[in-house]
C-alpha positions as CSV (number, residue, x, y, z in Angstrom):
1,X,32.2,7.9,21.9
2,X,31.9,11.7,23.6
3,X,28.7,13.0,25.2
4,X,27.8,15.1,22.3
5,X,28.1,11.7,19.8
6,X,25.4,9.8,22.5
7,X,23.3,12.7,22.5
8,X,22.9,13.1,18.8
9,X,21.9,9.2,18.6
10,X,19.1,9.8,21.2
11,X,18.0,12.0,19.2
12,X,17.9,10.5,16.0
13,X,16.5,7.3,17.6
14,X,13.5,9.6,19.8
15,X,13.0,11.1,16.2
16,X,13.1,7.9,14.4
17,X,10.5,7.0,16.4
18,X,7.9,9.5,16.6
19,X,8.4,9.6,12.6
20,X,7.5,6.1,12.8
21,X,3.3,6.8,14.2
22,X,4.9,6.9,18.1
23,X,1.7,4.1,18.2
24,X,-0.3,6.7,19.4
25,X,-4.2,7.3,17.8
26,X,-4.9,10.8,17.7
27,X,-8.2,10.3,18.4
28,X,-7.8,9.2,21.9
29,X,-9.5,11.3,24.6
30,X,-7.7,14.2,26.6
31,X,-5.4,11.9,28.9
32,X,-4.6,13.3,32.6
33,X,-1.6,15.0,33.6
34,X,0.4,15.4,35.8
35,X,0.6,18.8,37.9
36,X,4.5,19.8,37.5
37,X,3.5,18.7,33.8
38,X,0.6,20.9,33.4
39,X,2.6,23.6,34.7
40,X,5.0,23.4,32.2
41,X,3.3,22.9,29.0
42,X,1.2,25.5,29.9
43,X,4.6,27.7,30.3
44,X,6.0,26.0,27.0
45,X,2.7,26.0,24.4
46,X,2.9,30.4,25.8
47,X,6.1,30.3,24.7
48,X,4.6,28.7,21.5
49,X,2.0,30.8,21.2
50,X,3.8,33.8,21.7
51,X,6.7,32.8,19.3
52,X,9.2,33.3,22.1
53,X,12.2,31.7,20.3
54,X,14.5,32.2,23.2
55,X,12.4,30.5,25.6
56,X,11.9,27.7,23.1
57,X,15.8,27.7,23.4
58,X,15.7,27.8,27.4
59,X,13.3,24.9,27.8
60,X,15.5,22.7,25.4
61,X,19.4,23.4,26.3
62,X,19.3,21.6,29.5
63,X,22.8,19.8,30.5
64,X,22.5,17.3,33.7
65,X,25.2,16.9,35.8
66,X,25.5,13.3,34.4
67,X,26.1,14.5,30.8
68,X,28.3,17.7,32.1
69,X,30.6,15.2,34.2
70,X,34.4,15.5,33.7
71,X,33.5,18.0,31.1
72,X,35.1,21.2,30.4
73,X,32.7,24.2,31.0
74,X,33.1,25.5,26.9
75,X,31.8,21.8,25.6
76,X,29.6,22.6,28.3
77,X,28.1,25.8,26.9
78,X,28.9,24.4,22.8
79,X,26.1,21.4,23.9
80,X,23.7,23.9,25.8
81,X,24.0,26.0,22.6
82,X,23.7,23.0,20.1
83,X,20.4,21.9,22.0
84,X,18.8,25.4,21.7
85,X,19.7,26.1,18.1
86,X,18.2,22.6,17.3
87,X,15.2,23.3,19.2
88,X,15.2,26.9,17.5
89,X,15.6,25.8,14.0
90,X,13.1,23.2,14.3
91,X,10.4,25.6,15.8
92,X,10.7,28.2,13.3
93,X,9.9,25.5,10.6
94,X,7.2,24.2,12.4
95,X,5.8,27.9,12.3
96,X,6.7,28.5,8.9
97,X,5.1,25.0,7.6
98,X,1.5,25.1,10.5
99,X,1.2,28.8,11.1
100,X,0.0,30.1,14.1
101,X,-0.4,28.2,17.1
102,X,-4.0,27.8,18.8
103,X,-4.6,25.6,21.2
104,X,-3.4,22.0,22.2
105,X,-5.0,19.2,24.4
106,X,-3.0,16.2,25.7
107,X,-3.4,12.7,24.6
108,X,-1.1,10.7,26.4
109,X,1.2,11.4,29.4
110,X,3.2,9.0,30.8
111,X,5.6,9.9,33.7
112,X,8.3,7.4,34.9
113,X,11.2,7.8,37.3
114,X,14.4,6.1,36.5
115,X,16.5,5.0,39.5
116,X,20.1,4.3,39.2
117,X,19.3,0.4,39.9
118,X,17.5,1.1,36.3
119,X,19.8,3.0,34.4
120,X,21.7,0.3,32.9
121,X,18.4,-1.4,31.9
122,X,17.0,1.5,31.1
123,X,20.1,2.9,28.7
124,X,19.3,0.0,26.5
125,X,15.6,1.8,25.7
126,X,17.3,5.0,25.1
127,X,17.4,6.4,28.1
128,X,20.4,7.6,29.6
129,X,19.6,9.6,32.4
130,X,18.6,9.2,35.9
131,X,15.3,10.8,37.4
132,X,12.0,11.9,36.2
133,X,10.9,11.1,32.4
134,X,8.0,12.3,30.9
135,X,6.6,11.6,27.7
136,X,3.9,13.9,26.5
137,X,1.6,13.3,22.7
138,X,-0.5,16.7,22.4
139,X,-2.5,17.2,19.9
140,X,-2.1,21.3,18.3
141,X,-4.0,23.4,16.2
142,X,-2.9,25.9,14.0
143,X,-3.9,28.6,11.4
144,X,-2.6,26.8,8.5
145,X,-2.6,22.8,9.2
146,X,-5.5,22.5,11.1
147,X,-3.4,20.1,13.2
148,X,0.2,18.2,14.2
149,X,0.7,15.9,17.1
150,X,3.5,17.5,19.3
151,X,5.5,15.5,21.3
152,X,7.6,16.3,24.2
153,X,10.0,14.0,26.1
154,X,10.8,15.5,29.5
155,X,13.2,15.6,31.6
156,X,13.9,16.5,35.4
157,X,16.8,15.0,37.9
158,X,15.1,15.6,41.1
159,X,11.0,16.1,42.2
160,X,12.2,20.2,43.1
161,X,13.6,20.1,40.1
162,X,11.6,21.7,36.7
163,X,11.1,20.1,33.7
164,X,13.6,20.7,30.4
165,X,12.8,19.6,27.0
166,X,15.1,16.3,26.5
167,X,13.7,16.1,22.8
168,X,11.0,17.3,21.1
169,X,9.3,16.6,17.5
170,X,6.0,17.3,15.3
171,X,4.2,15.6,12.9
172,X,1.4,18.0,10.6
173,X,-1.9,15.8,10.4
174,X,-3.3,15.2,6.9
């Protein structure tokens, strides 16, 4: 099984189960965040706001050095390209079916670092990557929908290091 095959199972099991409620209540109160996470959804929900489909594309085509390993540079750039288009697609249909983005507030942030002692554990939850995880439920406003959850799982190998989009899904609120 290649890299690209592995990735496109993540993401249909991370979809699979946000689809499924994520066992989040949207009702919960704002949770605290993290301050390298603030600091990029702040950066990601302008991006939103702004429809800024190439930054969309930026936060989401990250490759790690894990996943690029022993690869050649063009499977390289196809994945990187792959991962923004996916991101891009899904954006401009989230825009198309909520409208205009307004505001958001987070309702659950959970931050985890996976050490390579973990990964092999860890791989058998879906994770496949070492370093620093987080998993962010926001809940969005927007002109049309008057709300979706958004959730972001994110992704970054060292503590220097800034956050990419890993995967990243909504859900329009009844």
């Amino acid at each position: 099984m290649n890299n690209f095959t592995k990735y496109a199972a993540m993401l249909a099991l991370v979809l699979g189960w946000f689809f499924s409620g994520c066992g989040k209540n949207a009702l919960e109160p704002a949770a605290p965040v993290p301050v390298d996470c603030q600091k990029f959804l702040d950066k990601y929900f302008e991006a939103v706001k702004s429809k800024d489909v190439g930054k969309i594309k930026e936060f989401s085509s990250y490759v790690s050095r894990v996943q690029s390993e022993g690869m050649p540079a063009s499977s390289i750039d196809m994945m990187r390209e792959t991962r923004g288009r996916f991101a891009a697609d899904v954006f401009e249909r989230m825009n198309k079916e909520l409208g205009d983005f307004q505001s958001y507030s987070v309702i659950s942030a959970k931050e985890t670092t996976v050490t390579t002692a973990e990964l092999a554990a860890k791989k058998m939850q879906g994770t496949g990557l070492q370093g620093i995880h987080a998993e962010i439920i926001c809940k969005a406003k927007f002109s049309k929908k008057h709300s979706a959850l958004i959730g972001l799982n994110l992704f970054k190998e060292t503590q220097d290091s800034d956050y990419s989009v890993e995967a990243w899904r909504y859900q329009a609120e009844p």
